[in-house]
C-alpha positions in Angstrom: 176.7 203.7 64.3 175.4 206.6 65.7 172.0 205.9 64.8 171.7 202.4 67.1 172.0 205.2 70.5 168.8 204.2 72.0 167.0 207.6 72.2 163.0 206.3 73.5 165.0 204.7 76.7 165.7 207.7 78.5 162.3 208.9 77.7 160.4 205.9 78.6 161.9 205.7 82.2 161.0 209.1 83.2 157.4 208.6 83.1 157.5 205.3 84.7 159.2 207.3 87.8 156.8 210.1 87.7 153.8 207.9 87.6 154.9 205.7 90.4 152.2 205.4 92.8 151.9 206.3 96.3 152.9 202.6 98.5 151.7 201.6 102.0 154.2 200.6 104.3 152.4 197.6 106.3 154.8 197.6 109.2 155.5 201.0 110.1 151.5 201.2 110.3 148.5 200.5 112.2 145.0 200.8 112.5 143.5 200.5 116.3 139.8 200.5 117.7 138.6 201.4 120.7 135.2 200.3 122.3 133.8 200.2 126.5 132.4 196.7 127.6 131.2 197.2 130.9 132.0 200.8 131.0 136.3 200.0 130.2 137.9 200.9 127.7 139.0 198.1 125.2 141.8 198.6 122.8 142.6 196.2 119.8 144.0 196.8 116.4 144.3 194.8 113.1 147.3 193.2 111.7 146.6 192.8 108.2 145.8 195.4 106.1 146.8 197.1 102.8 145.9 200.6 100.4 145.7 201.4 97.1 146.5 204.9 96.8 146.4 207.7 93.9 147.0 210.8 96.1 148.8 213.8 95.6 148.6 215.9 98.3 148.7 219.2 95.8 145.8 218.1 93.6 143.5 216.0 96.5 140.1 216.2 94.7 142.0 214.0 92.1 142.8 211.1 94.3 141.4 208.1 95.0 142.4 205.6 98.4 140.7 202.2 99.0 141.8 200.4 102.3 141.2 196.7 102.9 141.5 195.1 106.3 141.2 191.5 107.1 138.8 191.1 109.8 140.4 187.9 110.8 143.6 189.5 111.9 141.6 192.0 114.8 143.4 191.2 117.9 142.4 191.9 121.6 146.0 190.5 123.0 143.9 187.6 124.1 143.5 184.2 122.2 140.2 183.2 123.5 138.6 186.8 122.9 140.3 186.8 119.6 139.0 183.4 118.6 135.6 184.8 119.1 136.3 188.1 116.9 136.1 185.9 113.9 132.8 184.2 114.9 129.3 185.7 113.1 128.0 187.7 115.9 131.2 190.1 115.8 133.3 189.9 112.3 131.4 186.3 110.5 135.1 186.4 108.7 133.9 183.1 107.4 131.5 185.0 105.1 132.8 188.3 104.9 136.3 188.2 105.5 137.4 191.6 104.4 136.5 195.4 105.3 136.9 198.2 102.9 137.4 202.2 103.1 136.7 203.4 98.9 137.1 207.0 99.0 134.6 209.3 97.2 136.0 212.6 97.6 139.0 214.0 99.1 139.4 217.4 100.2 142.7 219.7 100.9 141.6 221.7 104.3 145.4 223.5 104.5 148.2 223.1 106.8 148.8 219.1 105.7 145.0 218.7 106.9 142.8 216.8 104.8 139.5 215.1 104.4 138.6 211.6 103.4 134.8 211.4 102.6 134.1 207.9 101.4 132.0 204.2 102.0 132.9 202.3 104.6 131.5 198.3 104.0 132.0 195.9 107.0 130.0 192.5 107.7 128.1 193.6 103.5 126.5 197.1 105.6 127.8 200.2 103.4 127.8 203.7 105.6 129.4 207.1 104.5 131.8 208.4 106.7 134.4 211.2 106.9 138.0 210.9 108.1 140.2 213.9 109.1 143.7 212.9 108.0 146.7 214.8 108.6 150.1 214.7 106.7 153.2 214.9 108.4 156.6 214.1 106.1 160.0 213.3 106.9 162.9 210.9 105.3 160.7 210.1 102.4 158.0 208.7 104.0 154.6 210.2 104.5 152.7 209.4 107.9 148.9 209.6 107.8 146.9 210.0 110.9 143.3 209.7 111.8 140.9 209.2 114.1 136.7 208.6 113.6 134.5 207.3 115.4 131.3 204.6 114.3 128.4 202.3 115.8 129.4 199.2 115.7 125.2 198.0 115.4 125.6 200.2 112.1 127.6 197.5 110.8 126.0 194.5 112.3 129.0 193.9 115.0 127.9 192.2 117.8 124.7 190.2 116.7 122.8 188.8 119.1 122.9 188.9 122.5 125.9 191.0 122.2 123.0 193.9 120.3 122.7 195.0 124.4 124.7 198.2 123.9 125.1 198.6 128.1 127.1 195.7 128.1 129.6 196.3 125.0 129.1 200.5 124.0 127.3 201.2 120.5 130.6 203.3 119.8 134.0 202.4 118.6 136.7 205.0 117.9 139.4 203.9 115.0 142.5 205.3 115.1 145.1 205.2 112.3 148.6 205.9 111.5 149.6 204.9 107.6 153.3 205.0 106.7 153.6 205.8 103.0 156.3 206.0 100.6 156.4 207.8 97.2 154.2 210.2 98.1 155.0 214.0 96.2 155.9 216.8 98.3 152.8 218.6 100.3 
């Protein structure tokens, strides 16, 4: 009888643990923008948006994040101005309904400080940009926080008559704050 004692179960579990990969949590999260139309500041922020991650904080250069947003869900607070988010002078969600982050290199900088070099595709335009992200932990869950800045006309936002950067600014600052559990140690 003793041989039946399943011996591969203990062993196959353990790996499954230690592989488990890094999970966004969606509503402890958010990822805002920030633009001036007629010299104010404008704040809005997306509602739908997921990662893929493959990071360990101790061995960066080996990870590996993608982010996808849903251009659809970008929200001013305001229906009408919302409705016309989605339309293909600003998003064209119709066409190109989803934005992407796919990084390329990640780099530890010290202190929970990292950097996120990597291709950022919105509206089919591919630019490189770098993040700064910085790691803060607590209660299991890993917070991720960044800000960049982009032109929007780099990314065709704001075709059209709405290309007159003196009426809605060139420049838009995003602003994140990813909630993340399963992350190891940093």
């Amino acid at each position: 009888m003793a041989q039946t004692k399943p011996a591969a179960a203990p062993v196959a579990a353990a790996p499954a643990t230690a592989a488990a990969a890094p999970k966004l949590v969606p509503a402890q999260s958010d990822i805002a923008f920030t633009f001036r139309q007629m010299g104010v500041p404008v704040d809005g922020h997306f509602k739908k948006f997921d990662a893929q991650l493959a990071f360990d904080p101790k061995n960066a250069a080996a990870g590996k994040v993608t982010l996808s947003i849903e251009l659809g869900s970008a929200t001013l607070g305001d229906a009408a101005t919302d409705a016309e988010l989605v339309k293909p002078e600003w998003f064209n969600v119709k066409k190109v309904p989803t934005a992407t982050f796919q990084s390329t290199a990640l780099k530890a900088l010290g202190g929970g400080k990292f950097e996120a070099t990597g291709k950022l595709t919105i509206k089919g335009q591919v630019k490189d940009v770098v993040v700064p992200v910085a790691l803060a932990q607590a209660g299991g869950t890993t917070t991720a926080t960044g800000a960049f800045a982009i032109k929007r006309l780099d990314f065709n936002i704001g075709e059209g008559e709405w290309k007159d950067t003196s009426i809605v600014a060139n420049d838009v600052q995003v602003k994140f704050k990813l909630a993340i559990t399963g992350m190891a140690p940093l």
